[in-house]
N, C-alpha and C positions, 0 to 999 in steps of 0.2 A: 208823172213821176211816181214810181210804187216806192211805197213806204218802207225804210231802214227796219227791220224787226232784230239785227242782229250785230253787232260790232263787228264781227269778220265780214259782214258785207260793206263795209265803209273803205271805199277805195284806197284812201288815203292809211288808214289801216292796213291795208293788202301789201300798199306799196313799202312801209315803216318794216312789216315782219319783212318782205326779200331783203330791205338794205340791212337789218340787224343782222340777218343769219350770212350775208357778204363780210359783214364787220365780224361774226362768228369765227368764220372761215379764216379771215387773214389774223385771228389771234391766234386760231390753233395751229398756224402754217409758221409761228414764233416770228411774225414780219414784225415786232414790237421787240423783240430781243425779251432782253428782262426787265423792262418798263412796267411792272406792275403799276404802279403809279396811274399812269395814262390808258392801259389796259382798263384798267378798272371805270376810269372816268370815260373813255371812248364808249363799254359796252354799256353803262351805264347811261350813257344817253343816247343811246341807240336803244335802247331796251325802252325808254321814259318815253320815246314818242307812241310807240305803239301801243304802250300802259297805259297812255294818260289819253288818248283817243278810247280804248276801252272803256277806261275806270270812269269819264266823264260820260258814255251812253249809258254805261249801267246805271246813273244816278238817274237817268230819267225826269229828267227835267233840263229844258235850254241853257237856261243860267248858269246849271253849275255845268251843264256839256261847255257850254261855252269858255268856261273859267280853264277845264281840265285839256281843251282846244287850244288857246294860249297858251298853258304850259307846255305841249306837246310841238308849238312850231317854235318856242324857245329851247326847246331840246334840240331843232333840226339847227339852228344857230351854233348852242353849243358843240353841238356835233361838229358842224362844221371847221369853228374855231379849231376841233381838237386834232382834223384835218391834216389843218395845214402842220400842227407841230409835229405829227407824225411825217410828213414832208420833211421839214426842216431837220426833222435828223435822219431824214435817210431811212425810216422806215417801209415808206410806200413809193414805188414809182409813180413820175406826174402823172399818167394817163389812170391808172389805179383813183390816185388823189382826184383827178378831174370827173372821174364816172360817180363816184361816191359823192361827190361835195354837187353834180350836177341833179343825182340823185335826191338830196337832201333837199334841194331848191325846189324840184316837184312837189318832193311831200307838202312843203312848206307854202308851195302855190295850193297844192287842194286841200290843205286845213284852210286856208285864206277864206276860198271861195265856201267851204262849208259854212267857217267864222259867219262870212259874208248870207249865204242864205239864212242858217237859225238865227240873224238878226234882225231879216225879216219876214218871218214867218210868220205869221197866226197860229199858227201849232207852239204849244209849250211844253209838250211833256208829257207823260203818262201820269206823271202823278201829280197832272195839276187837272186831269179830267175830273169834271162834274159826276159827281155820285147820284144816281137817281136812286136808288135807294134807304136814303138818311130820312 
């Protein structure tokens, strides 16, 4: 397996920006009406999963990837929650609501299995390599 050098190469990453910039789309297509409210809170954690899978490789280190990896598949959660109330009033049609929320479960399967490798890894991080130089 060749080694991650970059956050936009993290699948699970890949797959958070399509579903954001779909959740993009059906705000500026006003499918939320004047819900700011939920607007904000939907892009907002569509926005959170793909940040916090970044924000947690940039720390370079497993621990806090790992930490900023949990926040990110609690966003696919949130998301989803926020889902179905766009459902219930009649914002998104079911098939809409089912692509997105099936979409969300992916992301949420491949942070899992990431979760699940950098837990058992031997690799820690870049900034826990040994300095030969000190």
């Amino acid at each position: 397996m060749a080694a991650i050098t970059r956050f936009e190469d993290i699948i699970s990453w890949k797959e958070a920006r399509v579903l954001n910039c779909t959740i993009g789309k059906l705000i500026e297509q006003k499918k939320f009406k004047h819900n700011y409210h939920l607007i904000n809170q939907i892009e907002g954690s569509a926005g959170s999963i793909m940040d916090n899978i970044a924000e947690g490789f940039e720390r370079s280190g497993n621990k806090e990837f790992l930490q900023f990896l949990y926040i990110a598949k609690a966003s696919c959660g949130e998301l989803r929650s926020q889902l179905y109330r766009a459902l219930d009033r009649n914002y998104i049609e079911p098939k809409t609501f089912d692509n997105l929320s099936i979409h969300a479960m992916k992301i949420s399967s491949l942070i899992q299995k990431l979760i699940t490798y950098l837990q058992t890894s031997e690799l820690k991080g870049t900034k826990y390599k040994i300095r030969k130089n000190n």
